[in-house]
KEGU-214294 format. One record per residue (C-alpha): residue number from 1; chain; z, x, y. Coordinates in Angstrom, 2 decimals. Example, Ala and Ser with C-alpha at 12.3 -4.5 7.8 and 13.67 -1.06 7.14 Angstrom:
// residues 2
(pt 1 "A" (7.80 12.30 -4.50))
(pt 2 "A" (7.14 13.67 -1.06))
***
This chain:
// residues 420
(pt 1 "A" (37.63 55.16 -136.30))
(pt 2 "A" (34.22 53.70 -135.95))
(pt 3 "A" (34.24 54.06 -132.32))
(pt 4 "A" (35.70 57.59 -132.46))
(pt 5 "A" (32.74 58.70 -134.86))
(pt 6 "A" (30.23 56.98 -132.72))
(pt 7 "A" (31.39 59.12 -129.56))
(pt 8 "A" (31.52 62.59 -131.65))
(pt 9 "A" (27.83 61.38 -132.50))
(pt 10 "A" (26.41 60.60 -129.32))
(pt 11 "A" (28.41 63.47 -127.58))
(pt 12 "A" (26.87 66.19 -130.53))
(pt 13 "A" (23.26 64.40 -129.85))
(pt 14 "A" (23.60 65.19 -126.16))
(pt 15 "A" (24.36 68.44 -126.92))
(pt 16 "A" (21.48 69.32 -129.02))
(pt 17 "A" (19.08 67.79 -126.66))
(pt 18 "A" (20.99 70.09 -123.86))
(pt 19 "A" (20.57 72.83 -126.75))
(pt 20 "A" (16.98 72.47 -127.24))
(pt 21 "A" (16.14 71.64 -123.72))
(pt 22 "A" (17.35 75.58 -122.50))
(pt 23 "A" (15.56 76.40 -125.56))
(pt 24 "A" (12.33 75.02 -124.51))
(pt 25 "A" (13.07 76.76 -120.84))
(pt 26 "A" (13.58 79.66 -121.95))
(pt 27 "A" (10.52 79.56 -123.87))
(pt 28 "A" (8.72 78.32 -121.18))
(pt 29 "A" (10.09 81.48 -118.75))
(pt 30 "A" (9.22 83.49 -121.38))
(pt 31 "A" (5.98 82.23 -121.43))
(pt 32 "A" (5.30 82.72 -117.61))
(pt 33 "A" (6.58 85.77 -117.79))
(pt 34 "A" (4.24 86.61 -120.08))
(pt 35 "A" (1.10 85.42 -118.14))
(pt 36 "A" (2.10 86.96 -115.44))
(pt 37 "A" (2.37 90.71 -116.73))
(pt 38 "A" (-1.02 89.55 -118.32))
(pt 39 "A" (-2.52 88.95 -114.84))
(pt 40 "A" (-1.12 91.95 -113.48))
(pt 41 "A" (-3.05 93.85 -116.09))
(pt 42 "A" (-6.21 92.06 -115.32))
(pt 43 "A" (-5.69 92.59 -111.59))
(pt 44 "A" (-5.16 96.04 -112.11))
(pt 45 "A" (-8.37 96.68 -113.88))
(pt 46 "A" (-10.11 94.96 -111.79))
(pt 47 "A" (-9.13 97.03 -108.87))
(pt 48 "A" (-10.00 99.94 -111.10))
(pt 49 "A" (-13.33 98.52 -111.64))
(pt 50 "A" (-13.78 97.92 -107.94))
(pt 51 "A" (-12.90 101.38 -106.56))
(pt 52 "A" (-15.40 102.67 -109.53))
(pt 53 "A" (-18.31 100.49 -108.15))
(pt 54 "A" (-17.15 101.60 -104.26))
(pt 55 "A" (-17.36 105.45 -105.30))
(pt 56 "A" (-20.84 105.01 -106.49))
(pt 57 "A" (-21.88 102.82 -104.09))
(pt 58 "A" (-20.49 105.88 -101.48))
(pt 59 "A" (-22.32 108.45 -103.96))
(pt 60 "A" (-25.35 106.67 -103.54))
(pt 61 "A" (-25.31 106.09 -99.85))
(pt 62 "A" (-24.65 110.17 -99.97))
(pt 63 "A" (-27.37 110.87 -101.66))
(pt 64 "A" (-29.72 108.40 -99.64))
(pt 65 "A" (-28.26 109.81 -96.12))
(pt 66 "A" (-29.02 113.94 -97.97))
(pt 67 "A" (-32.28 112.65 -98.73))
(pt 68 "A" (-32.90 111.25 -95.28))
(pt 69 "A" (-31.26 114.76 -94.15))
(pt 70 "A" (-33.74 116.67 -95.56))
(pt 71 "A" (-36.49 114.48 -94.46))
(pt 72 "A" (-38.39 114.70 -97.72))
(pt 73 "A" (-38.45 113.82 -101.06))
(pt 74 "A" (-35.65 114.86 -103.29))
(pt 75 "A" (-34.68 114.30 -106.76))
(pt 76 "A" (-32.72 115.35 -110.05))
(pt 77 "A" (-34.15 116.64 -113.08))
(pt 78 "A" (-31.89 116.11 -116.06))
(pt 79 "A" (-29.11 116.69 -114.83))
(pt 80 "A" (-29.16 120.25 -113.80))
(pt 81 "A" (-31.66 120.54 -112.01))
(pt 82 "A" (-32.61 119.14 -108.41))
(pt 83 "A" (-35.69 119.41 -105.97))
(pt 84 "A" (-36.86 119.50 -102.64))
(pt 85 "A" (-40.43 118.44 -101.00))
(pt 86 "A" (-41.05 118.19 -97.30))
(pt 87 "A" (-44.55 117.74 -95.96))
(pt 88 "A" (-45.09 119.02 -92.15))
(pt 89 "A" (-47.87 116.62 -90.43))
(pt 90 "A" (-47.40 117.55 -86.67))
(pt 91 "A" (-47.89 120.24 -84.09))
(pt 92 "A" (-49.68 122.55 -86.95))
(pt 93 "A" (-51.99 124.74 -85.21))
(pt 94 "A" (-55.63 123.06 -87.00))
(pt 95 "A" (-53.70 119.75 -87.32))
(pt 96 "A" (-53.37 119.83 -90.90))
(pt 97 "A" (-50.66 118.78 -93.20))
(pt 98 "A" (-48.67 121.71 -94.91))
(pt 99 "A" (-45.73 122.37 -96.85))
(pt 100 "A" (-42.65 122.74 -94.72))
(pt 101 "A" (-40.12 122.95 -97.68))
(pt 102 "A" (-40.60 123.21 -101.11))
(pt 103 "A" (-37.93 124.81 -103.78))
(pt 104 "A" (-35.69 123.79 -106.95))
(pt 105 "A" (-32.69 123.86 -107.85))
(pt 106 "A" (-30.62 125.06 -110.31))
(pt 107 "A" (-26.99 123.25 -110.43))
(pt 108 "A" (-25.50 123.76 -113.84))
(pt 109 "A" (-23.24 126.05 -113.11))
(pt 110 "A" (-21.09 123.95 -110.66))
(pt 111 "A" (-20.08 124.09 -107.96))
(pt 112 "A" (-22.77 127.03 -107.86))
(pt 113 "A" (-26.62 126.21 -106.59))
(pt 114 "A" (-29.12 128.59 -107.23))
(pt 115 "A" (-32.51 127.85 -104.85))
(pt 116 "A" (-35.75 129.26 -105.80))
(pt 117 "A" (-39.12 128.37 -103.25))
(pt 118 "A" (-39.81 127.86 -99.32))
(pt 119 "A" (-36.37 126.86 -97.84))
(pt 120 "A" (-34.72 127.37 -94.74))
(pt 121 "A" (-31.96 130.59 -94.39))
(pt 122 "A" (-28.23 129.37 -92.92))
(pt 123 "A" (-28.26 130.48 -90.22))
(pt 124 "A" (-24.72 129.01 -87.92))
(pt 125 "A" (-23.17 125.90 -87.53))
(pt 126 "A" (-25.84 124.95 -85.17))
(pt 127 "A" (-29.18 124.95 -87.61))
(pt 128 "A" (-27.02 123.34 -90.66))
(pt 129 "A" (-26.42 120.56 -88.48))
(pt 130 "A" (-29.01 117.74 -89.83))
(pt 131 "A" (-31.18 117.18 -86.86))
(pt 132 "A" (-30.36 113.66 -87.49))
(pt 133 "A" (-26.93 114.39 -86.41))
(pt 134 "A" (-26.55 116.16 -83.61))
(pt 135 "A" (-25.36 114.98 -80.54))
(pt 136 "A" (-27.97 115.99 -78.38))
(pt 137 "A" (-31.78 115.81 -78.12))
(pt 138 "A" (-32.15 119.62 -79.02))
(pt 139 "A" (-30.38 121.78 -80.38))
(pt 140 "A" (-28.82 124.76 -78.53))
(pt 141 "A" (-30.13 127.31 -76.20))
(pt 142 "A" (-27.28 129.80 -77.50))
(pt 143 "A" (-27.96 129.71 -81.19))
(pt 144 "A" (-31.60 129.02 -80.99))
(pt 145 "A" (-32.64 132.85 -79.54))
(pt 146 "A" (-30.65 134.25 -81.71))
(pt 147 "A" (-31.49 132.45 -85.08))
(pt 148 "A" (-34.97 132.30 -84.00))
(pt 149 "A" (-36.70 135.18 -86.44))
(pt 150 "A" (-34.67 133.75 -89.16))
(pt 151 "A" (-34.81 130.03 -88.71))
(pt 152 "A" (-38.71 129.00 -90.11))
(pt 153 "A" (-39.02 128.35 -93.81))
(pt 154 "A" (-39.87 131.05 -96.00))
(pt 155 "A" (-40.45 131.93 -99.41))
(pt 156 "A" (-36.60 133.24 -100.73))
(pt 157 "A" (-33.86 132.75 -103.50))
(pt 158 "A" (-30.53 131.99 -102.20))
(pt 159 "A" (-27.13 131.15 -103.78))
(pt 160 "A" (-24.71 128.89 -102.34))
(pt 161 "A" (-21.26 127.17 -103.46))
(pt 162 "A" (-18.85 124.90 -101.73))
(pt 163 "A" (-15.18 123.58 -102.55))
(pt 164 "A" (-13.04 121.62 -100.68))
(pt 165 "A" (-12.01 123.42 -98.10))
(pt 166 "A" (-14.91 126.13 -98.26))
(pt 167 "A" (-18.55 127.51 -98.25))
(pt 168 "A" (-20.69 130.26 -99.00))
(pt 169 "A" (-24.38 130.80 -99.03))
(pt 170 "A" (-26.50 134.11 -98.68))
(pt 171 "A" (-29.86 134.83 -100.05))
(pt 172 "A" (-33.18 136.88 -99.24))
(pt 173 "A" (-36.26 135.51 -97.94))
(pt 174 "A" (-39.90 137.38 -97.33))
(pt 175 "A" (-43.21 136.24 -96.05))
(pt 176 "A" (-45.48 136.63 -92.67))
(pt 177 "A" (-45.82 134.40 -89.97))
(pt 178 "A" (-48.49 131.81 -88.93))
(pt 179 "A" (-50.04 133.24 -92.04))
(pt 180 "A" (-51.13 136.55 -89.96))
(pt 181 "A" (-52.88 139.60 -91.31))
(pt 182 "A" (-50.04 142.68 -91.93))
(pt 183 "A" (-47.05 143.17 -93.98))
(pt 184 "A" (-44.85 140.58 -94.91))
(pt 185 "A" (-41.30 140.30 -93.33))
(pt 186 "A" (-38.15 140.78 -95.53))
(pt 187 "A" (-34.82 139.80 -94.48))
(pt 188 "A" (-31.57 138.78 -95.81))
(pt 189 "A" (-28.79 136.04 -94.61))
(pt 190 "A" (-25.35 134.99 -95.44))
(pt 191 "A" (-22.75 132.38 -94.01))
(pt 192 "A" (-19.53 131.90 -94.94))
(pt 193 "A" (-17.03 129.03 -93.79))
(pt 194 "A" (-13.05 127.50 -94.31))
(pt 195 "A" (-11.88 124.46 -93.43))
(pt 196 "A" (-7.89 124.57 -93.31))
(pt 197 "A" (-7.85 121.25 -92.12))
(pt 198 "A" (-10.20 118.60 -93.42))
(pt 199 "A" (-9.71 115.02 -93.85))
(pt 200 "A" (-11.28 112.00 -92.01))
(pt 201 "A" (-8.88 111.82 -89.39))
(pt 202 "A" (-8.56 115.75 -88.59))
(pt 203 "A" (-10.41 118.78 -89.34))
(pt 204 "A" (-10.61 122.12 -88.63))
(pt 205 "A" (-13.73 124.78 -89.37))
(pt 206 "A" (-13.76 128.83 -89.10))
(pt 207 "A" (-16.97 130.51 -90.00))
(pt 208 "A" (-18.87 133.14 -89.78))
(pt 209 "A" (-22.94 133.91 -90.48))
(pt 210 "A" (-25.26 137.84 -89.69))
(pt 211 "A" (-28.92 138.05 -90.75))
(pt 212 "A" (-30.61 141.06 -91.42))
(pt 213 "A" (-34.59 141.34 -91.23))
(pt 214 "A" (-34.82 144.30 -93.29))
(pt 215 "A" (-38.56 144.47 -92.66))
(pt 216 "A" (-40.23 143.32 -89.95))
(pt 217 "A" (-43.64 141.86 -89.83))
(pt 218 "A" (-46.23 144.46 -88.95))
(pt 219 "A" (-49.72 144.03 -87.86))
(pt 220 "A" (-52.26 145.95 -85.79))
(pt 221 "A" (-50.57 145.26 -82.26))
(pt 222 "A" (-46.95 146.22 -83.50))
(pt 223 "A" (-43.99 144.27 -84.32))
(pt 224 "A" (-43.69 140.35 -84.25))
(pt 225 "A" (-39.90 140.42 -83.84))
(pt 226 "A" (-39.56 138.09 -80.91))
(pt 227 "A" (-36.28 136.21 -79.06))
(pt 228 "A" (-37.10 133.10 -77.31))
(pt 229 "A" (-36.57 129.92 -76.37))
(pt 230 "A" (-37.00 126.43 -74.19))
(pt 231 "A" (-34.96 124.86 -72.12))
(pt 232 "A" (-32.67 122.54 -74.00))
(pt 233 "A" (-34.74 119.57 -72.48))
(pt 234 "A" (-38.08 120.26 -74.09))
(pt 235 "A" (-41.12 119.27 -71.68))
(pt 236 "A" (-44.10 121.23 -73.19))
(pt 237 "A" (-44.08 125.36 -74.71))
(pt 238 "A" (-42.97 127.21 -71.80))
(pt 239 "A" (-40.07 130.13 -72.90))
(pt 240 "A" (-38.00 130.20 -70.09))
(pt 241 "A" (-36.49 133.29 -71.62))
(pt 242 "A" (-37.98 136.11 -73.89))
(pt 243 "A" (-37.64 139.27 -75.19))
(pt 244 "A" (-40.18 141.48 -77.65))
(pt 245 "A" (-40.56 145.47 -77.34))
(pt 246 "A" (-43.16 146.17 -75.73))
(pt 247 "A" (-45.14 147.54 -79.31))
(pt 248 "A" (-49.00 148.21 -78.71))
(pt 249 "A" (-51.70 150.38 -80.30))
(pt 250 "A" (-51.37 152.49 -76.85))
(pt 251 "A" (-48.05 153.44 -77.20))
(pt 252 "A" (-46.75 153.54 -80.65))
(pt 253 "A" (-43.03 151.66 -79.87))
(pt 254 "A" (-42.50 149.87 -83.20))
(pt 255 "A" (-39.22 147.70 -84.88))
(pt 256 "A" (-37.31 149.98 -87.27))
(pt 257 "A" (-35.28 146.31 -88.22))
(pt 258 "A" (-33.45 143.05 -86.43))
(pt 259 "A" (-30.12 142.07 -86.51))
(pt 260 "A" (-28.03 139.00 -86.24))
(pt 261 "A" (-24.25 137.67 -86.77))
(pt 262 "A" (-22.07 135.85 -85.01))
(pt 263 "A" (-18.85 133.44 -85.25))
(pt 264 "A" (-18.35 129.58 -85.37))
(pt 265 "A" (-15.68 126.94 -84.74))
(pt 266 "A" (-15.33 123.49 -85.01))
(pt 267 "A" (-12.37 121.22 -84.65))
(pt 268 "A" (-12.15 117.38 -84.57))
(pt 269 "A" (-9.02 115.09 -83.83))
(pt 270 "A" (-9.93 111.41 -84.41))
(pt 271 "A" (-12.59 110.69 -81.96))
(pt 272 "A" (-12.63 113.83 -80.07))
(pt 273 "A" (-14.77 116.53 -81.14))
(pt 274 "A" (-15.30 120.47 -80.18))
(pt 275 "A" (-17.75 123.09 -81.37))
(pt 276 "A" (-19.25 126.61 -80.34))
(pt 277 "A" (-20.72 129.70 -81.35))
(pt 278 "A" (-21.34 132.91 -80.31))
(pt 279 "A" (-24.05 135.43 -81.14))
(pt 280 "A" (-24.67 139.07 -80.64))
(pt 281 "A" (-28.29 140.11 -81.97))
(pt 282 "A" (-30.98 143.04 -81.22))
(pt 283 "A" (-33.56 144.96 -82.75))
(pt 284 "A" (-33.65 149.12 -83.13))
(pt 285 "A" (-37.08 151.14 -81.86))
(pt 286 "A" (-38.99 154.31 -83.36))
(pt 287 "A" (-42.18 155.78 -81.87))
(pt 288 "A" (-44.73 155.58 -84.24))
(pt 289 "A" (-45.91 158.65 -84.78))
(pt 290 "A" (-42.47 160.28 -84.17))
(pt 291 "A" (-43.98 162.45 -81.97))
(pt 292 "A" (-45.42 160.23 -79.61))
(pt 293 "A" (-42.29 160.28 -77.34))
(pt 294 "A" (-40.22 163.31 -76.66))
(pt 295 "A" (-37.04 161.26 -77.01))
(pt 296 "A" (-35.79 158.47 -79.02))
(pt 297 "A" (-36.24 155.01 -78.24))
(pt 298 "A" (-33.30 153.00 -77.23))
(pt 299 "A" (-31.76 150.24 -79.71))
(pt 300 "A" (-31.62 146.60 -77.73))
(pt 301 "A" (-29.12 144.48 -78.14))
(pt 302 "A" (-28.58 140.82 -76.87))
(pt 303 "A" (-25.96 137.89 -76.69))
(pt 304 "A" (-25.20 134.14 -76.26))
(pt 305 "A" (-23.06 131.57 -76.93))
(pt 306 "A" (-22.76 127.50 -76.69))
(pt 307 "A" (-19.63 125.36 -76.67))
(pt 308 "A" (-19.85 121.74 -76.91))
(pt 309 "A" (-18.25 118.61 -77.47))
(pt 310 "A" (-17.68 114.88 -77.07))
(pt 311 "A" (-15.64 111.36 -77.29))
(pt 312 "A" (-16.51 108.89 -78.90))
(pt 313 "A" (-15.22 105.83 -77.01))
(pt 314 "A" (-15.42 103.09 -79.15))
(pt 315 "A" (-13.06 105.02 -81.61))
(pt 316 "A" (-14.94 105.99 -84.85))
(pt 317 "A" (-14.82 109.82 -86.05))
(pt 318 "A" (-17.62 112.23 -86.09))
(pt 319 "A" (-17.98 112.94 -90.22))
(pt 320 "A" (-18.28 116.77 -91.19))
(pt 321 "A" (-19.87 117.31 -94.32))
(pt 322 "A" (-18.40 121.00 -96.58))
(pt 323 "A" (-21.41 121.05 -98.74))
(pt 324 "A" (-22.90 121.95 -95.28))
(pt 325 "A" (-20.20 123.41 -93.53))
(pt 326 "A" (-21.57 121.30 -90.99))
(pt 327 "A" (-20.96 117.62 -88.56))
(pt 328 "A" (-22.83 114.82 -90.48))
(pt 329 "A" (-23.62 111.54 -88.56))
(pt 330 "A" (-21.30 109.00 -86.75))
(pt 331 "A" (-21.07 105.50 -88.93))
(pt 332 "A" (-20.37 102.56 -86.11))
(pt 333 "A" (-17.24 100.59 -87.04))
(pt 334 "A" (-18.81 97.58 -86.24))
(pt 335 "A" (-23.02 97.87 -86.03))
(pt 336 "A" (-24.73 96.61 -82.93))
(pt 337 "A" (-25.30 92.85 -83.77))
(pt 338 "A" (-25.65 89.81 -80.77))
(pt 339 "A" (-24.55 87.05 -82.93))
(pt 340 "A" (-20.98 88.72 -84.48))
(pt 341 "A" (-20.57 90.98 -81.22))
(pt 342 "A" (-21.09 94.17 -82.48))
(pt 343 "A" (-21.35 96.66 -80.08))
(pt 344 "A" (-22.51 99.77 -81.89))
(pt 345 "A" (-20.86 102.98 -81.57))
(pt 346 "A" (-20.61 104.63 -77.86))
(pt 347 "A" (-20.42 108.57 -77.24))
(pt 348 "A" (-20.02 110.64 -74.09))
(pt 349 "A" (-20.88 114.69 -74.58))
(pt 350 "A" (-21.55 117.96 -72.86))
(pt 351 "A" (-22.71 121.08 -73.23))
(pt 352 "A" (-23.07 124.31 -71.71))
(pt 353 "A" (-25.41 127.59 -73.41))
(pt 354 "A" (-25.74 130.71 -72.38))
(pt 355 "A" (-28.25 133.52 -73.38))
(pt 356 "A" (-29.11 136.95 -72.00))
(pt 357 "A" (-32.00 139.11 -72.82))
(pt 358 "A" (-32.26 142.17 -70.60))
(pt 359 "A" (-31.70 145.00 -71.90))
(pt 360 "A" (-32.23 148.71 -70.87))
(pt 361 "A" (-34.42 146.42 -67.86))
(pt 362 "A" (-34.71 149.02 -65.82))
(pt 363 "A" (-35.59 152.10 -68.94))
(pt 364 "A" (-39.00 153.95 -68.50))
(pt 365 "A" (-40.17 156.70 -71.22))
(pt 366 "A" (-43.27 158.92 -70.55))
(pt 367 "A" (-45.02 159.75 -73.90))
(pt 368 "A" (-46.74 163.27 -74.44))
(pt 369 "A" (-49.56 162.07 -72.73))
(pt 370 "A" (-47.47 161.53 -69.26))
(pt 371 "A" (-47.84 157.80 -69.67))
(pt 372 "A" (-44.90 156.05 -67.96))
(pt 373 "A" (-43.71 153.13 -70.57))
(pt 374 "A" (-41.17 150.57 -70.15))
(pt 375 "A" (-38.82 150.73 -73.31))
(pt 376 "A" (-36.11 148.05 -73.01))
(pt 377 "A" (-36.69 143.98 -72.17))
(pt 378 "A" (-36.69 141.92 -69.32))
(pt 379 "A" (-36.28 138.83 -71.39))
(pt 380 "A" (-34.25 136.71 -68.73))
(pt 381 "A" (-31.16 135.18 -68.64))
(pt 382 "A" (-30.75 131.42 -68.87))
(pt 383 "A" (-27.75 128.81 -68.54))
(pt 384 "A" (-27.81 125.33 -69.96))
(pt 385 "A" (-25.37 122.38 -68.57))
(pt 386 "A" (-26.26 118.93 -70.65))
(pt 387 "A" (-24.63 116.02 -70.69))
(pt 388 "A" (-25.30 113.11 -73.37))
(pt 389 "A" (-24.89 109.51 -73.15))
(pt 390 "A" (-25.17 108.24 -76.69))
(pt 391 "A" (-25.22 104.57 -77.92))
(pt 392 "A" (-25.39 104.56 -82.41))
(pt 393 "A" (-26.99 100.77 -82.95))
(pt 394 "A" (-26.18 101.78 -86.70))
(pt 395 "A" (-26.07 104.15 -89.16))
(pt 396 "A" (-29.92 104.97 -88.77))
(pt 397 "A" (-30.60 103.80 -85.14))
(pt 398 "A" (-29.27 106.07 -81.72))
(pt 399 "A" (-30.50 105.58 -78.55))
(pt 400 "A" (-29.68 109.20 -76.90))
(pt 401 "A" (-30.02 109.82 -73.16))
(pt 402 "A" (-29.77 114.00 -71.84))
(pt 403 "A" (-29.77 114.92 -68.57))
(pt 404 "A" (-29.94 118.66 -68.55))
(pt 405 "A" (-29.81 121.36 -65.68))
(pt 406 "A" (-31.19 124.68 -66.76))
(pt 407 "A" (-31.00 127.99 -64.52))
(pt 408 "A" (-32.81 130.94 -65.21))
(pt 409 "A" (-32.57 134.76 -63.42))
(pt 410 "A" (-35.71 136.58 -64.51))
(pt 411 "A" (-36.53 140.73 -63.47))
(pt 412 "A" (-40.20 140.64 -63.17))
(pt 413 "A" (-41.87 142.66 -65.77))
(pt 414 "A" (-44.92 145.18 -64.94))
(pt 415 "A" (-48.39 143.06 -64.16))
(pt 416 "A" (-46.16 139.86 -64.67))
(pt 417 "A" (-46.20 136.57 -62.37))
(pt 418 "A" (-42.58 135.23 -61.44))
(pt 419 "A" (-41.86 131.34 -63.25))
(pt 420 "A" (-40.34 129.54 -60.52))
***
């Protein structure tokens, strides 16, 4: 019996060790179990926490790269209110310093901006481009002629909004040029853009922009309305190409207004990019006094267009900013450094502009005194064929090589020497 009850009590011993050993293991899993969910949680917030720290570190690199965009001094205000300084040291007339840009902001009513003080109108794709962006030295022969009474700074109030896959701006603007005696200009602008497609691999912009100077400029020699340009590889101030009326005290031919408008595109795939505009533009006449001519005056109009593109080689994707409507700079994957082997970012682009500014070349008008005048504009015609070799060291350093071959057809205007 002894023997029997000393089995039954080693045999129950062993199984409440066995018992309390699963007991313990199953603590134990529980216990893991529980640490792990724990570190899950902490994992996730701290990926939380990271993204939160990236999206303000991108927000402040946006704000840095706007600021170096406008190529002043910008700030907030509160929080609704934002500002805009930009001093203009070189190629003034007397050499002196002067405002270029100056205006606030109002942005409480989001995503609405209302601008108040001496800002620039929105003219195209072309001019919202940041300078610091473009792919090419200068900017384009096509847009420039026709943008050109409407580009300068000037004293205005403008709206403008922007979503994600759209933009607006318009506004009116008034002043005089080079600070001339005569009445000021007045004129009004307005763009408009979409962007069905727009993500960082793809995107795809449709716009459209027209300016209207209301009021030209007027001072004792006529009108000021003028359409010109450079070449698109700028050597010194010689305008290949343009077109005024030909206004004078002699023959009373004034500007009744000036027009512009034209449509944009831009598409991107990756690191292929395509853009273009084209522009239709002119200016109407009147004889000042009426009677100075026995007929009317003919209305001139003008046109040109650009398309342009490139590849990037070493892969990375030009960026297109919609609170511009506009391309914003190319970011190297990998920045040019010797010791890691960074190579920079590597781009290959053309271009080809077009502008024409005769009109009504060959149009004479004899005023009541039998005075033969000439009444339309042998502005010129000009074609532009750049090609860009671009090498993007970093973010803020581009070494940019253009070769560019210009042609120009000119009908020699009365008393006038022949560019060749």
């Amino acid at each position: 019996m002894s023997i029997r009850r000393g089995t039954r009590f080693i045999a129950t011993t062993i199984v409440l060790l066995l018992s309390a050993t699963q007991v313990q293991a199953q603590a134990t899993d529980s216990d893991i179990e529980t640490r792990i969910f724990e570190l899950e949680q902490q994992l996730i917030l701290l990926k939380r926490q990271l993204e939160t720290q990236v999206k303000q570190a991108q927000q402040a690199a946006e704000k840095a790269a706007a600021s170096a965009d406008a190529g002043g001094v910008t700030g907030k205000i509160e929080n609704d209110w934002q500002y805009l300084l930009m001093l203009d040291s070189g190629g003034a007339p007397d050499n002196n310093a002067f405002l270029y840009e100056g205006l606030i902001s109002y942005v409480g009513l989001r995503p609405l901006a209302i601008n108040l003080g001496r800002h620039k109108a929105a003219t195209g794709f072309n001019e919202r481009s940041s300078s610091n962006d473009i792919s090419f030295i200068e900017r384009s022969l096509g847009h420039n002629v026709a943008s050109g009474p409407f580009t300068p700074p000037a004293n205005g109030l403008s709206v403008n909004a922007h979503g994600e896959q759209w933009y607006v701006d318009t506004g009116v603007w008034y002043g005089d040029i080079n600070d001339d005696a005569g009445d000021d200009f007045l004129y009004w602008n307005g763009r408009t853009a979409f962007a069905p497609i727009n993500d960082k691999r793809a995107m795809l912009h449709l716009g459209a922009h027209a300016s209207w100077m209301i009021e030209p400029q007027q001072v004792a020699a006529g009108t000021t309305v003028t359409w010109r340009d450079r070449p698109e590889l700028t050597v010194d101030g010689t305008r290949w190409v343009s077109a005024a009326s030909n206004t004078g005290p002699a023959n009373g031919i004034r500007n009744d207004d000036a027009w512009s408008y034209g449509l944009e595109a831009a598409t991107k795939y990756e690191s292929v990019w395509l853009n273009g505009e084209i522009n239709w533009f002119g200016m109407d006449q009147l004889s000042d006094p009426a009677e100075h001519f026995a007929g009317s005056l003919p209305n001139l109009e003008y046109m040109g267009y650009y398309i342009q593109g490139s590849w990037i080689i070493t892969g990375e994707s030009k960026g297109y900013k919609m609170s511009k409507a506009a391309w914003s700079g190319v970011r190297p994957a990998e920045p040019f450094n010797l010791g890691r082997g960074g190579l920079g970012a590597w781009e290959l682009a053309f271009r080809y502009s077009y502008v024409d500014l005769d009109d009504e070349a060959n149009t004479f008008i004899n005023d009541n005194n039998g005075t033969s005048w000439l009444v339309g504009t042998r502005g010129g015609k000009e074609t532009n064929f750049t090609l860009g070799v671009n090498w993007h060291v970093n973010t803020y350093i581009r070494f940019m090589f253009n070769p560019d071959f210009p042609d120009r057809s000119h009908v020699q205007r009365p008393g006038e020497a022949i560019l060749i």
